[in-house]
DSSP file (Angstrom, degrees, kcal/mol; ACC not computed):
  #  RESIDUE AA STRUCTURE BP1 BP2  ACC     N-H-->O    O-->H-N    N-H-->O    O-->H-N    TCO  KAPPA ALPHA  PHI   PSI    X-CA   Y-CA   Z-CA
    1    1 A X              0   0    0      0, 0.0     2,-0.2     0, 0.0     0, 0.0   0.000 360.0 360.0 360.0 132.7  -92.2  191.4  133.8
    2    2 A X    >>  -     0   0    0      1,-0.1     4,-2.1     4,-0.0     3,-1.7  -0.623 360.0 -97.0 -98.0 170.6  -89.7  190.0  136.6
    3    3 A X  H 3> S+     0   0    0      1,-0.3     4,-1.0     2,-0.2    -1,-0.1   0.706 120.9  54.5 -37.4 -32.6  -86.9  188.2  135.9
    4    4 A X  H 3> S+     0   0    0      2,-0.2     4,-3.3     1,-0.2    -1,-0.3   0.876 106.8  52.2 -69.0 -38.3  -88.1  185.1  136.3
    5    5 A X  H <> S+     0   0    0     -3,-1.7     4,-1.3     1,-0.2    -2,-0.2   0.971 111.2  51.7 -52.6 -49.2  -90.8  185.7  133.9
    6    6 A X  H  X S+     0   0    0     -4,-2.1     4,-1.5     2,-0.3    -1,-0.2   0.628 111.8  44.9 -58.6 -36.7  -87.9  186.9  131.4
    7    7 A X  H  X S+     0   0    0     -4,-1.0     4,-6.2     1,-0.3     5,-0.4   0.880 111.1  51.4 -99.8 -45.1  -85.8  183.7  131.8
    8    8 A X  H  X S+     0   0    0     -4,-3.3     4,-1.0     1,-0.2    -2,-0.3   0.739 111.5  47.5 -77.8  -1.3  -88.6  181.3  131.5
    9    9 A X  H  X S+     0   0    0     -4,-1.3     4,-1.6     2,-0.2     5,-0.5   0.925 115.7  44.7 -82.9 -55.3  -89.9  183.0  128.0
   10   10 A X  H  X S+     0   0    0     -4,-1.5     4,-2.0     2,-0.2     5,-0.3   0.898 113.8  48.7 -70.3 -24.6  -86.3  183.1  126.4
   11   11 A X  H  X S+     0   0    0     -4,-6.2     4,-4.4     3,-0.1     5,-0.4   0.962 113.5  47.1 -49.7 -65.5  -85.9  179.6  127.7
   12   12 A X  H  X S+     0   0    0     -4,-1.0     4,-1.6    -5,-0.4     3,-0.3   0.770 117.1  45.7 -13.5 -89.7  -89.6  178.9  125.9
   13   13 A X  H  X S+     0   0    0     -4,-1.6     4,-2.3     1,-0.3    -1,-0.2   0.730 112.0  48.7 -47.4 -37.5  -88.2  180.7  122.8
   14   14 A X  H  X S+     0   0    0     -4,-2.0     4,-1.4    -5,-0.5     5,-0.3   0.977 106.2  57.0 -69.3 -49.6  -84.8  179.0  122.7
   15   15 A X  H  X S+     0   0    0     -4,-4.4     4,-2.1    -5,-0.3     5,-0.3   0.902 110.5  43.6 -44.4 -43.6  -86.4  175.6  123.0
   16   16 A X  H  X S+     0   0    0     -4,-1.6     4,-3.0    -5,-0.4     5,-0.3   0.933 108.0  60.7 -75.8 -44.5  -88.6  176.3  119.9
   17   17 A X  H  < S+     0   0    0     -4,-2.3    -2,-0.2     2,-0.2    -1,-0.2   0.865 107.6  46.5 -26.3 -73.4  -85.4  177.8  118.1
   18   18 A X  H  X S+     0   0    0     -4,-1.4     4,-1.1     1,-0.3    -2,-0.2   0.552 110.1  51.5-114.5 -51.8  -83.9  174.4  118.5
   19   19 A X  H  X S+     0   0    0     -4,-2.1     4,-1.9    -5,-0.3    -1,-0.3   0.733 110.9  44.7 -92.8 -10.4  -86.8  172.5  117.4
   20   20 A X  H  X S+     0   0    0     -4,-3.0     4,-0.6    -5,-0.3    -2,-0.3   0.519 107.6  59.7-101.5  17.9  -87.3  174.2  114.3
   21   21 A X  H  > S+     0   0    0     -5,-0.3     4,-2.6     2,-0.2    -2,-0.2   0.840 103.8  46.8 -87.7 -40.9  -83.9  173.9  114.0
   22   22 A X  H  X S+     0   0    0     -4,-1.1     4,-1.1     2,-0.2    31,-0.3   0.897 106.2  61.5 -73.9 -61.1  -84.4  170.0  114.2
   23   23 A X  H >X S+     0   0    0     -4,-1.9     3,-2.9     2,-0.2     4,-1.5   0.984 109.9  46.2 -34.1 -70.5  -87.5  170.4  111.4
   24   24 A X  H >X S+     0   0    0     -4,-0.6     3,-3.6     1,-0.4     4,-0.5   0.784 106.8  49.0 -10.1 -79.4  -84.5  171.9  109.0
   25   25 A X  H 3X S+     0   0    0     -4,-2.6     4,-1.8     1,-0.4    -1,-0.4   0.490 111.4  57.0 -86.4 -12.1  -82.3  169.6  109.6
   26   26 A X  H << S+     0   0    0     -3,-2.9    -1,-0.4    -4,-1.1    -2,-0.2   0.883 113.7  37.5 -75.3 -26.8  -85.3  167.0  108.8
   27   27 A X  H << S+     0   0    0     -3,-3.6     3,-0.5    -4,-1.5     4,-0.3   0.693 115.7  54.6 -92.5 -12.1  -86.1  168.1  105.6
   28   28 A X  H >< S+     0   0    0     -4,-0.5     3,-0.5     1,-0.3    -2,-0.2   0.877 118.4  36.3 -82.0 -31.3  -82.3  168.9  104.8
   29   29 A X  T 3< S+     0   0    0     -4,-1.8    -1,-0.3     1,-0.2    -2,-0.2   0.346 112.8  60.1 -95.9   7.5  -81.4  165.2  105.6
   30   30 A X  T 3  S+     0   0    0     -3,-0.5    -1,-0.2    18,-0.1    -2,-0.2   0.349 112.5  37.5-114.4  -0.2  -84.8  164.0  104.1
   31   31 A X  S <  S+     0   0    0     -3,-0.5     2,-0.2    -4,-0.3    -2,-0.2   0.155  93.3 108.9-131.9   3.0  -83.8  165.6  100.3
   32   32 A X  S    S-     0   0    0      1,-0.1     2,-0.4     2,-0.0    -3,-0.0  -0.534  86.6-102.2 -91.1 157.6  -79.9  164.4  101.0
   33   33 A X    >   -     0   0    0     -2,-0.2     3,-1.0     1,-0.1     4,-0.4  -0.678  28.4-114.6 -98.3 148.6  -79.4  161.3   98.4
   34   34 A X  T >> S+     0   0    0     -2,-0.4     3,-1.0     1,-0.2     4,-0.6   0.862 106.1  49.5 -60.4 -60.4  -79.5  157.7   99.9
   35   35 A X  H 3> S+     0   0    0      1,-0.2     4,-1.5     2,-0.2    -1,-0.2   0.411  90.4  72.9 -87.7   6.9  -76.0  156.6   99.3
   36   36 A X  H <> S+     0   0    0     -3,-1.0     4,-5.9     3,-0.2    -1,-0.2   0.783 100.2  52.6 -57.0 -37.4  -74.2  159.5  100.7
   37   37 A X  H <4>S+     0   0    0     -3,-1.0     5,-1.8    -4,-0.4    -2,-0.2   0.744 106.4  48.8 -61.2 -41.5  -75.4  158.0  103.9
   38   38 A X  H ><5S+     0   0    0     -4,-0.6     3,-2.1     3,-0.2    -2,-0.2   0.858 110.1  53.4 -86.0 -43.7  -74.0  154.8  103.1
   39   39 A X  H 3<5S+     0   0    0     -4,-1.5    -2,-0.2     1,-0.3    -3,-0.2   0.985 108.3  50.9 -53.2 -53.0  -70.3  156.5  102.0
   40   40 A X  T 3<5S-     0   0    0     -4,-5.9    -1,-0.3     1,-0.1    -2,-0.1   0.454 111.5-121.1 -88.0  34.8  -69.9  158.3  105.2
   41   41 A X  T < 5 +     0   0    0     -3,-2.1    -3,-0.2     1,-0.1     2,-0.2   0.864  67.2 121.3  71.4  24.4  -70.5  155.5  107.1
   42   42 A X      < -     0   0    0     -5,-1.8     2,-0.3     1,-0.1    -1,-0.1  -0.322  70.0 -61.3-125.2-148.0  -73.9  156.8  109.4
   43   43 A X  S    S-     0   0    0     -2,-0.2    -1,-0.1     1,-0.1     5,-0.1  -0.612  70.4 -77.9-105.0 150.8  -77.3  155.5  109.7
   44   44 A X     >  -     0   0    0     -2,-0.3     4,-0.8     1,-0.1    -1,-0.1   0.345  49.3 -99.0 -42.7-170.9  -79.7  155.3  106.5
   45   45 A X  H  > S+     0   0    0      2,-0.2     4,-2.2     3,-0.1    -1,-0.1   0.747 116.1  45.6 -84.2 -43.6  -81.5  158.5  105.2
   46   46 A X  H  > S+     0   0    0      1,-0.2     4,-1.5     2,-0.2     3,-0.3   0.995 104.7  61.8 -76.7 -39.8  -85.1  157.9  106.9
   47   47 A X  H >> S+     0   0    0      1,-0.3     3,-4.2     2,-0.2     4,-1.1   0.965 102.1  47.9 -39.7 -75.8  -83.8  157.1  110.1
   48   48 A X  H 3X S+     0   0    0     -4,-0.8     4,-1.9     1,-0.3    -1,-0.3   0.621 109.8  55.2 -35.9 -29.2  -82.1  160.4  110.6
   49   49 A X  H 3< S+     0   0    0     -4,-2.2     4,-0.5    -3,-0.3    -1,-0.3   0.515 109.3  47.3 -93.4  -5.2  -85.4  162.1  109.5
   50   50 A X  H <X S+     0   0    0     -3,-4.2     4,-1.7    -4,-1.5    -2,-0.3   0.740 110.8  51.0-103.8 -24.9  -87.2  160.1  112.4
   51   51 A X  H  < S+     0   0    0     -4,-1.1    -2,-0.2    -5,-0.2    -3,-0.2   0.948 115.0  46.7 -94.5 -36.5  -84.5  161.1  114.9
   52   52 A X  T >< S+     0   0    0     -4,-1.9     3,-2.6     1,-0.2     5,-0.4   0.927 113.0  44.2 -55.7 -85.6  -85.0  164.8  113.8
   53   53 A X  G >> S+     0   0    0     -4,-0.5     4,-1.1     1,-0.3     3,-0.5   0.669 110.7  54.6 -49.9 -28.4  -88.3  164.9  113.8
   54   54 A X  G 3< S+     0   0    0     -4,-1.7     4,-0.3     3,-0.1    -1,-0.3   0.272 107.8  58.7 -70.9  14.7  -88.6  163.2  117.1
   55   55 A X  G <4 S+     0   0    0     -3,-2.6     4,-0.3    -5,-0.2    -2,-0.2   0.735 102.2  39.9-102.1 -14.0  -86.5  165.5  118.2
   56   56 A X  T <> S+     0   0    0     -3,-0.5     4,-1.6    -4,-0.4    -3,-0.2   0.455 115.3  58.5-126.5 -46.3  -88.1  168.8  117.7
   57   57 A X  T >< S+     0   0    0     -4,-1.1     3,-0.8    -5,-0.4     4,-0.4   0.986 112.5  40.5 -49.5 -61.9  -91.4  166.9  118.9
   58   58 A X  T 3>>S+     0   0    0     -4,-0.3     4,-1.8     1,-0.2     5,-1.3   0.914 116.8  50.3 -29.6 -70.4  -89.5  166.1  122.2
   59   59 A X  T 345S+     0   0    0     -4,-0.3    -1,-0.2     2,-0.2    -2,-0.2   0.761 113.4  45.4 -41.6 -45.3  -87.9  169.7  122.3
   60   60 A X  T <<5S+     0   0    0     -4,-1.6     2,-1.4    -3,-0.8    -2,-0.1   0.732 110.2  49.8 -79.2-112.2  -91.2  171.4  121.8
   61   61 A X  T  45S-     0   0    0     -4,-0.4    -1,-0.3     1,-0.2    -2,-0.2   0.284 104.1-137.5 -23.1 -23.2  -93.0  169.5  124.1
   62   62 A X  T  <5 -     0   0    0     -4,-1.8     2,-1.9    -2,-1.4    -1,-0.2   0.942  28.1-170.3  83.8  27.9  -90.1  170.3  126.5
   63   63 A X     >< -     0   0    0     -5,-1.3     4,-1.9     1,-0.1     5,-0.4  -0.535  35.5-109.9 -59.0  87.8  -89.9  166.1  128.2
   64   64 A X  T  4 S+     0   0    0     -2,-1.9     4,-0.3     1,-0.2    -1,-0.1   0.497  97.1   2.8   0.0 -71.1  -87.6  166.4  131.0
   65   65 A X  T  > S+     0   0    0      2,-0.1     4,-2.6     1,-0.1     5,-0.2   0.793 123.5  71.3 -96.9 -31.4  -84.5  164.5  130.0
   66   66 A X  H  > S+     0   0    0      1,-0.2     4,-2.5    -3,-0.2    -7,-0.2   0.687  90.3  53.0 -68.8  -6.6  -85.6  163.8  126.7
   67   67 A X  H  X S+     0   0    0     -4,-1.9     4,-3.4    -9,-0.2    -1,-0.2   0.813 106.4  55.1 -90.5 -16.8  -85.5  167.3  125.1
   68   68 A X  H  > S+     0   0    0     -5,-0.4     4,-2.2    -4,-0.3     5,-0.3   0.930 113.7  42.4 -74.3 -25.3  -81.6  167.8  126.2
   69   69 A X  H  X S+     0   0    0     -4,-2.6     4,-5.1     2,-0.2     5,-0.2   0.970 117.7  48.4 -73.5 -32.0  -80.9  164.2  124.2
   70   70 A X  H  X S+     0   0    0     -4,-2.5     4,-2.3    -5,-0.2     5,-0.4   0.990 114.6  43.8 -42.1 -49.8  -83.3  165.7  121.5
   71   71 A X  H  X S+     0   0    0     -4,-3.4     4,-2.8     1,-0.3    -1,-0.2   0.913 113.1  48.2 -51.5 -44.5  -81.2  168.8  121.8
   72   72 A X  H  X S+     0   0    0     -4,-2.2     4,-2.1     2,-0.2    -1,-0.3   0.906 112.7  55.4 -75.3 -44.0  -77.6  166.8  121.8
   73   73 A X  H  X S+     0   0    0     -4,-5.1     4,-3.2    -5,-0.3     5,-0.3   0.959 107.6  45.2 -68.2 -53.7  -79.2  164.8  118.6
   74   74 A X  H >X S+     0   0    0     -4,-2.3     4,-2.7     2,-0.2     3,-1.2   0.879 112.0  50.3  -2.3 -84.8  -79.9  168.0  116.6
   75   75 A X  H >X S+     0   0    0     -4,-2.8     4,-4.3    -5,-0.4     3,-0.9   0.884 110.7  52.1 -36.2 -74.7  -76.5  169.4  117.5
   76   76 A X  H 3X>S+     0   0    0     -4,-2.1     5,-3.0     1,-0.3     4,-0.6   0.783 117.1  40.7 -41.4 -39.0  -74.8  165.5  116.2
   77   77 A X  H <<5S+     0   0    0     -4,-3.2     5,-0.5    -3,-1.2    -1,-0.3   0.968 120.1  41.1 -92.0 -30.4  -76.6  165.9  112.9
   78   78 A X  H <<5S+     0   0    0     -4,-2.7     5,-0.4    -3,-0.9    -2,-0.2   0.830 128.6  31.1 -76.9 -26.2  -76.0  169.7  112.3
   79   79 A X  H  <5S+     0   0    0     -4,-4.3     5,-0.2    -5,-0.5    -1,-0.2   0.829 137.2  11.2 -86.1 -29.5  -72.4  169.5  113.5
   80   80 A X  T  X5S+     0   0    0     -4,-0.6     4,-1.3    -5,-0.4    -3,-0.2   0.748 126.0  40.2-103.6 -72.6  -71.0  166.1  112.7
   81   81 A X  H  ><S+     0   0    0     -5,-3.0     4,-0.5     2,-0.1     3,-0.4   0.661 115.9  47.3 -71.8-104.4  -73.5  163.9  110.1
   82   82 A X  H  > S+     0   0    0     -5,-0.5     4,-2.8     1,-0.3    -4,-0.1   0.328 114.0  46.5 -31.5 -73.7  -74.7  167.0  107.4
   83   83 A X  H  > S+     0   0    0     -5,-0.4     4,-1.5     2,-0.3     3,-0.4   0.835 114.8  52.5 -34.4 -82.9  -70.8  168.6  106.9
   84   84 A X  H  X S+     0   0    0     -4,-1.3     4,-1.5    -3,-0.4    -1,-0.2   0.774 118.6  31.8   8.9 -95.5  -69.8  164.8  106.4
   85   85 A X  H >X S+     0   0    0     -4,-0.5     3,-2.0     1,-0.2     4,-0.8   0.902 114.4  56.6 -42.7 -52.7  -72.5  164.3  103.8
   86   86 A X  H >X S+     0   0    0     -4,-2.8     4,-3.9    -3,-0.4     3,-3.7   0.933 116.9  44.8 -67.6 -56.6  -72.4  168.1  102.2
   87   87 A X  H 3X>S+     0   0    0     -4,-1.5     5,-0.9     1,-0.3     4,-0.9   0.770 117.1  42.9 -45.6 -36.8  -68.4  167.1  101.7
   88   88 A X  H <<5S+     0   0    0     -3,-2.0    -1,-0.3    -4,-1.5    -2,-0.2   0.536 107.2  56.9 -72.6 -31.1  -69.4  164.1  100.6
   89   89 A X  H <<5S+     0   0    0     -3,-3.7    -2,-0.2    -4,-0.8    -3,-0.2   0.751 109.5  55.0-102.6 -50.8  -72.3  165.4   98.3
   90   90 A X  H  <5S-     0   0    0     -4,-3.9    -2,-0.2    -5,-0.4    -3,-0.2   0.510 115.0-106.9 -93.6  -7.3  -69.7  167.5   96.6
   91   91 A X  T  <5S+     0   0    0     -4,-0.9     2,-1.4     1,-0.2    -3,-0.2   0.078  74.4 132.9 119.0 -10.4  -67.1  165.3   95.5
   92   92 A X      < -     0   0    0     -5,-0.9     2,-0.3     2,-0.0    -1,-0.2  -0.492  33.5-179.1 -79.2 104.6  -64.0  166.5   98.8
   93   93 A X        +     0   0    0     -2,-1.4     2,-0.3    -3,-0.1    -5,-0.0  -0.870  23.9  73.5-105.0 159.5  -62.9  163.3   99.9
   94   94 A X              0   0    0     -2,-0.3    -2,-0.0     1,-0.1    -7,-0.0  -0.830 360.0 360.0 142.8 154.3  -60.5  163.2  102.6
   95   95 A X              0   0    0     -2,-0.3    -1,-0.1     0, 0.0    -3,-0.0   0.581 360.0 360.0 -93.9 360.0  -59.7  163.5  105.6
């Protein structure tokens, strides 16, 4: 296998990483309760499960600009929105 081969398979395999990372995070935010969403301030419960799961559809399918915003939304809910909520979930309020 040459290099080239090498780079475009672990791209391949990262990309899918990414989106079944984006599947998670759909089912984690689809099983999250409804008014946590409204307490931290972000967009409703179902929404978030339509931007994940268009997001990991994007990613897989590997759409020129649109799987890096897929990728960037992924990241926003796993870094940002989910902690929020989990904090939220669990009674630490605060800043």
């Amino acid at each position: 296998m040459t290099l080239l081969a090498g780079y475009f398979l672990f791209e391949r395999i990262l990309f899918i990483l990414i989106a079944l990372s984006g599947v998670a995070g759909a089912a984690f935010a689809a099983t999250t309760r409804d008014d946590a969403y409204q307490a931290g301030d972000r967009q409703s419960k179902w929404i978030w499960v339509a931007i994940l799961v268009g997001s990991a559809f994007v990613v897989v399918t590997r759409v020129p600009f649109l799987s890096w915003a897929g990728m960037v939304a992924i990241g926003v809910y796993w870094f940002d929105v989910r902690p929020h909520l989990k904090s939220i979930v669990s009674g630490n309020y605060g800043w």
